[in-house]
N, C-alpha and C positions, 0 to 999 in steps of 0.2 A: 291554649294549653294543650299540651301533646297527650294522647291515650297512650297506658300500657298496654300488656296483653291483657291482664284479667282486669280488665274496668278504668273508671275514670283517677283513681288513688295512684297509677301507674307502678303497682306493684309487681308485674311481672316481666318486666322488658328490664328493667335498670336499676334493680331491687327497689328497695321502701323507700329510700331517700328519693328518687327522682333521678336525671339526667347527668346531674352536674356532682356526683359524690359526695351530695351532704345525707346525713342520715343514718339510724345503725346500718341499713342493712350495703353500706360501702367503703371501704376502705380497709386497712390492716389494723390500724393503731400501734404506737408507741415502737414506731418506728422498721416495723415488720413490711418486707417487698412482699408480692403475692407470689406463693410457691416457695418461700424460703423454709420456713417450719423453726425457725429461730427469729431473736429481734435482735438487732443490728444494734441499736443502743444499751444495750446491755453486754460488757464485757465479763469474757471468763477470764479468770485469773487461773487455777491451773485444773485442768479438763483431762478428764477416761483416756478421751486420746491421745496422750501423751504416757499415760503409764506402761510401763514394758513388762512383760510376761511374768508372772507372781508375783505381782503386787497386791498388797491389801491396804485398800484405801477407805475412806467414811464418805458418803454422799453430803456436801452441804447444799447445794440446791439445784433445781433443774431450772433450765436459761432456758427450755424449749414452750412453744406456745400452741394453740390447739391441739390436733388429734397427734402429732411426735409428743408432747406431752402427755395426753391420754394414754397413748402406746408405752410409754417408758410407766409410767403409775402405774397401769394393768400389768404390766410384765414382775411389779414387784421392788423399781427402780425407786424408791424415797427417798427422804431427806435422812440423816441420820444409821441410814444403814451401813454394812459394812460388804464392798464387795473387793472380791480379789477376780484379777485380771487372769485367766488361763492360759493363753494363746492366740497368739494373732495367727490370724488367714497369709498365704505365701505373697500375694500381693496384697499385704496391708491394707484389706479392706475388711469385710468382717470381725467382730473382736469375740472372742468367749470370755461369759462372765462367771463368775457364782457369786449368787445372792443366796443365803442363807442354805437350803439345800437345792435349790433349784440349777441347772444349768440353762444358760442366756446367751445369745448371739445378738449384735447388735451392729447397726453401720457404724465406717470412722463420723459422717457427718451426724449423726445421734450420739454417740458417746462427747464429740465435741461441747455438747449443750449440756454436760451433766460437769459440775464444780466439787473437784475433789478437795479432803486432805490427806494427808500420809498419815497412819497409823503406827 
């Protein structure tokens, strides 16, 4: 049997599972690549980035997983809220939002992971 770094448990060379990706501490889950920040088995039916400057739409849920979900929750992005779209960036990258009174900039690939409807 092979050593990790910190001892014979070989928890710090190949996280907690060991070598081979079993274990929590490997893989994505539920069908998540590494580096994506969304899960590919999960489809949006119709998404932030798609709505066009002055829209006011309802969040019905975020499709994003670890810290891009953490980041949209903190920022104030829920399920049920209502935000309206301000303005897009000249090369349709960055989007402004308003969420209640706050003002929001967000990537197109983050707004992608949030599931609208029309209000």
């Amino acid at each position: 049997m092979r050593r990790g770094v910190f001892g014979h448990k070989g928890f710090g060379k190949w996280g907690r599972g060991g070598r081979h990706g079993k274990g929590p501490g490997r893989g994505h889950g539920h069908g998540q690549g590494p580096g994506l920040g969304c899960c590919a088995a999960c489809p949006v039916a119709d998404s932030l980035n798609d709505c066009p400057p002055g829209t006011t739409c309802r969040i019905l849920r975020l499709m994003g997983c670890g810290a891009v979900r953490r980041r949209l929750l903190d920022l104030g992005i829920r399920p049920e809220r209502e935000v309206t779209v301000l303005r897009n960036a000249p090369l349709n990258d960055p989007i402004e939002l308003m969420v209640g009174d706050s003002y929001i900039v967000i990537r197109r690939r983050e707004a992608a992971q949030i599931e609208i409807a029309h209000v």
